[in-house]
C-alpha positions as CSV (number, residue, x, y, z in Angstrom):
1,X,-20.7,-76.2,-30.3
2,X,-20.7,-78.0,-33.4
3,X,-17.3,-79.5,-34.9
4,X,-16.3,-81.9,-38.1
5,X,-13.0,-83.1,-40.3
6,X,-13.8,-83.9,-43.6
7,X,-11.7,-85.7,-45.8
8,X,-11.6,-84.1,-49.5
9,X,-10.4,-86.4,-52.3
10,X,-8.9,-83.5,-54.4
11,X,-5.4,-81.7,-54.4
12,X,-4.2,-79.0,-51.9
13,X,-4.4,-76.0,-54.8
14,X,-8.2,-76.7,-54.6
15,X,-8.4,-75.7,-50.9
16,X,-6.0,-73.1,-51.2
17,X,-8.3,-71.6,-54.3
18,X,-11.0,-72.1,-52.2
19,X,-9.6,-70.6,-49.2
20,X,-8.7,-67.7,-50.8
21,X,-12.2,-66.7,-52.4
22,X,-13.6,-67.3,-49.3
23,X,-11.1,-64.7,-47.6
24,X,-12.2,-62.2,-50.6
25,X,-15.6,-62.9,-50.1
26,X,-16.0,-62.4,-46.5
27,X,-13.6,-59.2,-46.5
28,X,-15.8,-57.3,-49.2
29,X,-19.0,-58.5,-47.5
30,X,-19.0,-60.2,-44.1
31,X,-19.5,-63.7,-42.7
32,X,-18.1,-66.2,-41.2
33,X,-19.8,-65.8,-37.6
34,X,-19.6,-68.6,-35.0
35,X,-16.3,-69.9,-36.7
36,X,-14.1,-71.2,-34.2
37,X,-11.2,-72.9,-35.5
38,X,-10.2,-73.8,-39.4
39,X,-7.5,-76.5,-39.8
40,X,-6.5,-77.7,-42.9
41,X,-3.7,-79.8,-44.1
42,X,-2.8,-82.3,-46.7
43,X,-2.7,-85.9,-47.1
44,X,-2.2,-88.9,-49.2
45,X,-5.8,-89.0,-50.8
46,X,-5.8,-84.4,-50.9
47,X,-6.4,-82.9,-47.6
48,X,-8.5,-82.9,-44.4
49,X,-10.7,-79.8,-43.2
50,X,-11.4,-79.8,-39.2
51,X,-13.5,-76.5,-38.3
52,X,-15.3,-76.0,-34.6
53,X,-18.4,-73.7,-35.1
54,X,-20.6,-72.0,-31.8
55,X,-23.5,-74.0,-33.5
56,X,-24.7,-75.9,-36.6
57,X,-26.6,-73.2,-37.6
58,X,-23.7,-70.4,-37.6
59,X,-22.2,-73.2,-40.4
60,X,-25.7,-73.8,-42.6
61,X,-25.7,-69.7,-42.2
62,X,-21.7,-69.8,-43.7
63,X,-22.6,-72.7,-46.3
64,X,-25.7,-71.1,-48.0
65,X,-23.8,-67.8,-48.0
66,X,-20.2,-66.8,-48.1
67,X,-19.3,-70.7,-49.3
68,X,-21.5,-71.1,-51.7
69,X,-20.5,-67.5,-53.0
70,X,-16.4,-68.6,-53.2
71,X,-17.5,-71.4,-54.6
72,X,-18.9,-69.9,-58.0
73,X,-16.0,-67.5,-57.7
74,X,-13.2,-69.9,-57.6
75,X,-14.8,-72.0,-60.4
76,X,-14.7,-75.0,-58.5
77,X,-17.8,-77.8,-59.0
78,X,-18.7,-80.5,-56.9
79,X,-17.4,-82.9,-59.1
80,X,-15.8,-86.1,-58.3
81,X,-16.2,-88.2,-55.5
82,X,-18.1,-86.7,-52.3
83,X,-15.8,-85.5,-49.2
84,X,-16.0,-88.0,-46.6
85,X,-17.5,-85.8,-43.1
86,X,-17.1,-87.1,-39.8
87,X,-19.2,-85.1,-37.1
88,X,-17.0,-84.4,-34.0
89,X,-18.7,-83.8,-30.4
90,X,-15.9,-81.3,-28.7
91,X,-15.4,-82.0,-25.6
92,X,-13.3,-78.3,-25.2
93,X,-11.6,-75.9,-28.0
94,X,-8.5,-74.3,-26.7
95,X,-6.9,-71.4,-28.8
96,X,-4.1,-68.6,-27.3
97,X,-4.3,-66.2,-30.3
98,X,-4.9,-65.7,-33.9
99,X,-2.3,-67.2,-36.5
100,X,-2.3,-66.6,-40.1
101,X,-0.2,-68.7,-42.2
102,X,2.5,-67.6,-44.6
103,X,1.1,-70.3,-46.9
104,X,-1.5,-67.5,-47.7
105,X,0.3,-64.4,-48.8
């Protein structure tokens, strides 16, 4: 299992731009295997992305695909100051069922 946060210097709409070509991209062509959990939420400095994988590999696989692909689509550049990652060593991942968000409709 491979988990991190990262903490993104740049407003909530980015994420929520983000998020949403990534959803596009994966419904018209796939991806997104191994993800475990996807938390994000705002803070002071923009907001903070926590995701659990099934292995580091299942995220390179995600990164060099379907996020680089939402990426271009979305218009977004990696300008600006870097995201801030801190690797996380899980010790378990608990989840009851799937929830969506009504922030995404």
């Amino acid at each position: 299992m491979y988990a991190y946060t990262m903490h993104v210097p740049a407003p909530p709409e980015t994420y929520l731009a983000l998020h949403q070509a990534v959803a596009d991209v994966i419904s018209e062509e796939g991806g997104g295997e191994g993800l475990i959990l996807h938390l994000a939420h705002p803070t002071d400095l923009g907001f903070d992305l926590t995701e659990v994988w099934e292995s580091r590999e299942q995220l390179d696989a995600f990164n060099q695909t379907v996020f680089a692909q939402a990426m271009a689509r979305a218009g977004i550049t990696m300008d600006g100051p870097p995201p801030q990652t801190v690797e996380l060593d899980p010790l378990a991942v608990v989840t009851s069922r799937a929830f969506t968000s009504d922030a995404m409709v």
